[in-house]
N, C-alpha and C positions, 0 to 999 in steps of 0.2 A: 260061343259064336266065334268062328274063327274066319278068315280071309288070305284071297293069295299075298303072300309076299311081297310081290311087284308094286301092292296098291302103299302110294304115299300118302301122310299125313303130315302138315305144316304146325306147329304148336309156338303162336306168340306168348311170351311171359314165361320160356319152361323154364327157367333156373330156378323156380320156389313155387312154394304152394300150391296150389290146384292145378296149375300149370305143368309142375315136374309130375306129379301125381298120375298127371293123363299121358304125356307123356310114356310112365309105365306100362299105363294100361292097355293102352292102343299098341305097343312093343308085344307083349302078352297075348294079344290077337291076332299078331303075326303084320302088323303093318310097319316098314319100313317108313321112319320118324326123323322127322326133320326139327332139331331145337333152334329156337330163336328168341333172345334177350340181349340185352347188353352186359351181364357179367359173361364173358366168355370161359373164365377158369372152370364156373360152376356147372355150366354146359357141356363141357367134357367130361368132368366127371358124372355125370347122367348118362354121357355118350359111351364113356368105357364101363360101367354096369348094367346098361342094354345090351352091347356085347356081349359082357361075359357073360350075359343069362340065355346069348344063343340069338338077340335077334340082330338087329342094323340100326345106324342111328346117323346122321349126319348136324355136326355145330354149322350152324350160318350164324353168326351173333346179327343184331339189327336194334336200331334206335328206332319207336314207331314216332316219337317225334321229330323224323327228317325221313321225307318222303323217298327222295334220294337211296336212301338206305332201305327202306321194302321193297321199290322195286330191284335194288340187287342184289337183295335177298331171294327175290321169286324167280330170275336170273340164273341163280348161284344152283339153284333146287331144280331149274330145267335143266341146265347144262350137265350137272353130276349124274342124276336120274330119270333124267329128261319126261317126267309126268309131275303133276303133282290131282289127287284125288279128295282131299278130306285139305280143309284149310279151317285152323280154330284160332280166333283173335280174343284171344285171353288175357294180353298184355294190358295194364291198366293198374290205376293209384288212386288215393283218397285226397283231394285237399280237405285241411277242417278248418271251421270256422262256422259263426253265425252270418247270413247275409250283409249284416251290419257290418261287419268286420274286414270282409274278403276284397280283395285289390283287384283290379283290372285285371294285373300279372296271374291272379290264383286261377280267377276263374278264367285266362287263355292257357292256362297251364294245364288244368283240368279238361278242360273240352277238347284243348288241342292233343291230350296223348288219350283221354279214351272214347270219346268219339272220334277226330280228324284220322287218328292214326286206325281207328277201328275199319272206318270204311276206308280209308289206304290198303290197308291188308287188304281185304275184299277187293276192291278194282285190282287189282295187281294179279290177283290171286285167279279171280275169273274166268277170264280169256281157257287157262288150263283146267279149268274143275271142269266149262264147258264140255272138254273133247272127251270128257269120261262121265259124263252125268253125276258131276261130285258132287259134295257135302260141305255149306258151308254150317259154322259153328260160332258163334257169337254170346261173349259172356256176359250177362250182363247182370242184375243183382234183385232180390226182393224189394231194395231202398228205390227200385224204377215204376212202383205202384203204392209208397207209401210215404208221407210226409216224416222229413228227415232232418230234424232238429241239429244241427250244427255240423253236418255234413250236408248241404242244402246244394254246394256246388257236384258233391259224386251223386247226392240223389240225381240229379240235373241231368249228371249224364250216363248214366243207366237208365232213366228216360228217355232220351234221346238212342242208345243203343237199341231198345225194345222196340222205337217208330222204327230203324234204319231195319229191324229183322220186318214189318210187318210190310215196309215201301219191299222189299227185297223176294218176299215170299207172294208179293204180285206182279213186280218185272221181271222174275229168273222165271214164271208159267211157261210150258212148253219149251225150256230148255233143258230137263230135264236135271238139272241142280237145284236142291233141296236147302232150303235156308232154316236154322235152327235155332234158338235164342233159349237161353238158360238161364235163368234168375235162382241162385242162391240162398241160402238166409246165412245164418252164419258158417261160417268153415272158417279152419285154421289158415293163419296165412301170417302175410310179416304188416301186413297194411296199416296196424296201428302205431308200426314203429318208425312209420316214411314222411318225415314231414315234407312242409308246403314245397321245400326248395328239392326235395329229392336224396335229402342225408337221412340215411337210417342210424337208429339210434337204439340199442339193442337194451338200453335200462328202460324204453318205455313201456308204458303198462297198456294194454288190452281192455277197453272200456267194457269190450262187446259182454255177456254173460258165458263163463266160462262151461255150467252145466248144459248150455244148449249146441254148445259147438260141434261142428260134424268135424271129423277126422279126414285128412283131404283123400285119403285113398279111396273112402266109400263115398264121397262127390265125387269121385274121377271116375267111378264105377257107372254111377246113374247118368253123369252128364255123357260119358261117351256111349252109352248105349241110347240114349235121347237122338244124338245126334245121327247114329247109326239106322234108329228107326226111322228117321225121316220128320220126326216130333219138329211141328212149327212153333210153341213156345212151352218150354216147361220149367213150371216151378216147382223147388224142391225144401226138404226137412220140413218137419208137420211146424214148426214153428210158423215157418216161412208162409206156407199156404194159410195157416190161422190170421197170420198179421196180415196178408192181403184182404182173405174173403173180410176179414170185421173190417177193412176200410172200406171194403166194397158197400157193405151193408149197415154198418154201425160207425160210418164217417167220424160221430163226435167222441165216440170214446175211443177210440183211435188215435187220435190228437190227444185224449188227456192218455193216455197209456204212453205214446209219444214224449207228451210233452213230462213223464216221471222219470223216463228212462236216460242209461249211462250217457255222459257226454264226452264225445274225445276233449283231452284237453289240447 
């Protein structure tokens, strides 16, 4: 599947993981790709290996925790290319802890970069998907339909990302932009090495199960063809879909399956 070149794609969180991934993929399709994170070094060189594989890439860095800086970001992406078509809010972190545990601070910390900054992106983003009937893309996780034992503040809001796709995909009607919501299960990423305050720490260990992990390229495969078809919520890896449907259906072993499994520390 390929597309003209003119058509842009916005990617928050591209410096790492699913994020740079897509990135690729949508470069590959022929869509001229816009990075935005806050490490800016790591976004150049994403940006100079998109080049030299033939396509276009522009660095906007952007904190989605300061609103200030998405919208000029969305700014930065008219001015240069003056469209933008495909907008993906990717951007996003884990706090851990048990309920019991978590601070005020965690859970504004949490809400505020992956929901506040998720519909930020979006309002900003808008106004321009309109004048081309775009595609919005919105990441959100399998832990947003299933009880989430000591990540209770990310489950929270990956639940809350899932309402903002289903409010979204009843007031974008008849405007012809497409709202798309992605739920996960496990992929590779850096998220178990970020703690609460935002310091990564590269000797932590990966709670998640290491034999079920997708490889970010073949999520960055599925989720941007998700998005491309127009798909209003799609979830992914057989694992992912298993641990939803038995919540759906079998609530109390779900909880004990839950409540057996790894915990960040």
């Amino acid at each position: 599947m390929t597309t003209a070149k003119k058509d842009v794609v916005w990617i928050t969180g591209a410096s790492s993981g699913i994020g740079k991934a897509m990135a690729f993929e949508w470069a590959r399709l022929g869509y001229r790709v816009v990075l935005s994170a806050r490490r800016k070094e790591l976004l150049e060189e994403i940006a100079l290996e998109i080049k030299n594989s033939g396509g276009q890439a522009l660095v906007v860095p952007v904190d989605i925790m300061d609103e200030k800086s998405i919208e000029y970001a969305v700014q930065s992406i008219i001015t240069t290319w003056g469209r933008l078509d495909v907008a993906v809010a990717n951007a996003g972190f884990g706090v851990f802890g048990g309920v019991d545990k978590l601070t005020a601070k965690d859970w504004n910390r949490q809400l505020q970069g992956n929901v506040v900054g998720l519909a930020l992106t979006v309002k900003y983003a808008l106004p321009h998907l309109k004048e081309n009937k775009g595609r919005i893309g919105l990441v959100g996780s399998v832990g947003a339909y299933l009880p989430n034992p000591g990540i209770g503040a990310y489950g929270a809001s990956k639940a809350a990302v899932h309402s903002i796709g289903l409010t979204l995909q009843v007031e974008l009607m008849g405007t012809g932009v497409s709202c798309t919501t992605v739920h996960p299960g496990f992929v590779v990423s850096e998220i178990a090495k970020v703690d609460n305050e935002g310091i990564w720490h590269a000797e932590r260990p990966d709670p998640r199960p290491a034999n079920l992990m997708w490889p970010t390229d073949k999520a960055a495969k599925v989720m941007v063809s998700a998005i491309i078809k127009r798909k209003r919520n799609y979830i992914f890896t057989t694992h992912g879909k298993l641990a939803v449907w038995l919540q759906r259906w079998f609530p109390g072993l779900m909880r004990t399956v839950a409540s057996k499994g790894p915990k960040p520390e």
